[in-house]
C-alpha positions as CSV (number, residue, x, y, z in Angstrom):
1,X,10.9,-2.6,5.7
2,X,10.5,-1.4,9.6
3,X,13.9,-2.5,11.5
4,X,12.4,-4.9,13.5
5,X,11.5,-6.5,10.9
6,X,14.5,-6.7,9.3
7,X,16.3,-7.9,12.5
8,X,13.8,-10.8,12.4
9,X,14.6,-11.7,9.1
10,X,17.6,-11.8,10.1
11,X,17.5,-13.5,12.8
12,X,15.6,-16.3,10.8
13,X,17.7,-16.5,8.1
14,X,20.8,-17.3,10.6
15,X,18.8,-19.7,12.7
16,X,18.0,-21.7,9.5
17,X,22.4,-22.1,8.7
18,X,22.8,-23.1,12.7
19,X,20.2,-25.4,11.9
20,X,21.5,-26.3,8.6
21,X,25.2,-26.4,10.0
22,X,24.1,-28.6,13.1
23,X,22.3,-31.2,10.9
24,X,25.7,-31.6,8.7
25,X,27.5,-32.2,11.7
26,X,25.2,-34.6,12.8
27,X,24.7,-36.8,9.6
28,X,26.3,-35.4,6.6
29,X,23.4,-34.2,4.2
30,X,23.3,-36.1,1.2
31,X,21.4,-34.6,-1.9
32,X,20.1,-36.4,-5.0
33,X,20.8,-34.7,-8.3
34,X,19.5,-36.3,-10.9
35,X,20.7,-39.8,-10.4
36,X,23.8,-38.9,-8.7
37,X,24.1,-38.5,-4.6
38,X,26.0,-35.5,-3.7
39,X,27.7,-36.3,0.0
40,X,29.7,-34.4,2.5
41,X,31.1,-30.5,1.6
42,X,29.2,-30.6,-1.7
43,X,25.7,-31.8,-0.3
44,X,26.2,-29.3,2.3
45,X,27.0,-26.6,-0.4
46,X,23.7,-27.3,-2.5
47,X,22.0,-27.4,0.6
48,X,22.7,-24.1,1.6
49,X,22.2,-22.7,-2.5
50,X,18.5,-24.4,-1.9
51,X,17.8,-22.7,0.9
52,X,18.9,-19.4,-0.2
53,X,17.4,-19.7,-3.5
54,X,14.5,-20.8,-1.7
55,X,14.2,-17.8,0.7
56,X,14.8,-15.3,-2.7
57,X,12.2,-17.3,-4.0
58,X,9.9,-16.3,-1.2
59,X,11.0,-12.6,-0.6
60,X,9.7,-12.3,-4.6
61,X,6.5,-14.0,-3.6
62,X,6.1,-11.6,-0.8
63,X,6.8,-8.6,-3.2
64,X,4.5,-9.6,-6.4
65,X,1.8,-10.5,-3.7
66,X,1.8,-7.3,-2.0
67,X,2.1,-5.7,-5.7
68,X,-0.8,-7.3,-6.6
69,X,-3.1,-6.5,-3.7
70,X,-2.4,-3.0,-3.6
71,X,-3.5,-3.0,-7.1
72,X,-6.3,-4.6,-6.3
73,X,-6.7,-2.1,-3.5
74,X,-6.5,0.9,-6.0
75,X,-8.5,-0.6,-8.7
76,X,-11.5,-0.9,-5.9
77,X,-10.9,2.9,-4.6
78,X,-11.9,3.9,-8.7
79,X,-14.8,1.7,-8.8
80,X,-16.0,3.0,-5.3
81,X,-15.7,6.8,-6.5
82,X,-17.2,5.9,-9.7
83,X,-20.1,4.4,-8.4
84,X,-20.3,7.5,-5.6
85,X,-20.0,9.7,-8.6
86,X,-22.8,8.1,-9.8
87,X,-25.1,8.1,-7.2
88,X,-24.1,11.7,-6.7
89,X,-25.4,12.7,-10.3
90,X,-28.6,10.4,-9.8
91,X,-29.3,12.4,-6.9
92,X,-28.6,15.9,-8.1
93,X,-32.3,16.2,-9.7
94,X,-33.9,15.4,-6.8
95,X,-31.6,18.2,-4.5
96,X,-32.6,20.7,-6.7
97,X,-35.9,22.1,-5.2
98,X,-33.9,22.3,-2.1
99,X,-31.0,23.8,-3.7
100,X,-33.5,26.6,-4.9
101,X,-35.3,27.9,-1.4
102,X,-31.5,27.5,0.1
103,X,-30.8,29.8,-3.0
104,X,-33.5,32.4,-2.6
105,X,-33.2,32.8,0.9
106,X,-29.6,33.5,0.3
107,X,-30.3,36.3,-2.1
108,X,-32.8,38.2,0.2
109,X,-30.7,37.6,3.2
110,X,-27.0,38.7,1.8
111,X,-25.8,41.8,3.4
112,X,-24.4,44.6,1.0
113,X,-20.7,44.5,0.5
114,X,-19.0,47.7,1.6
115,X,-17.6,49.7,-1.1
116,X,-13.8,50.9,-0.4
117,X,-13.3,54.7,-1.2
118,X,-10.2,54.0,-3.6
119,X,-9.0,57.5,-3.5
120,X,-8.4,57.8,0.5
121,X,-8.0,54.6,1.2
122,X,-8.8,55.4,5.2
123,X,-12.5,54.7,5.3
124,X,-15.1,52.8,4.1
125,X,-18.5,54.2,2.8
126,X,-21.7,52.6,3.0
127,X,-24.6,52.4,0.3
């Protein structure tokens, strides 16, 4: 994660407790368990163990989403050099008349390779 994007985080995450903070000081959050109202210190206190669990909740979400598309994202790679692959071999029959006069004209246009004189070693002798 880049540092500005952790600063952001950040940044959110303490935003959300000012907010959070601001609206217990307003009105005292009250929150329903069950059957039973929670008021005051202890509504404030679940509060804030919703919201964190809530932004865990949504950092995993983040995570097995970007899991799952870069998964995704290899598993289309394969099927793209597969198919390539298979094109390439469908093709290869009809290069080969080409692949031949490319040949050919190689072998009648190579230039001899010099032959070293391995006892002297200081020049090189032509056929």
């Amino acid at each position: 994660m880049k540092t500005t994007t952790r600063h952001l985080f950040a940044l959110l995450v303490l935003v959300a407790i000012v907010i959070t903070a601001g609206l217990y000081f307003y009105s005292p959050p009250t929150v329903i368990i069950g059957d039973e109202e929670i008021v005051g210190v202890a509504g404030f206190g679940a509060t804030v163990i919703g919201l964190l669990i809530a932004a865990i909740a949504c950092v995993f979400t983040f995570i097995l989403t970007s899991a799952i598309l870069a998964g995704v994202s290899a598993l289309l790679i394969i099927i793209f050099a597969i198919v390539a692959a298979a094109v390439a071999v469908a093709v290869a029959p009809l290069c080969l008349p080409l692949l031949l006069v490319v040949g050919i004209v190689m072998l009648i246009r190579r230039k001899k390779a010099p032959v070293v004189d391995t006892i002297s070693h200081d020049h090189v002798v032509q056929q």
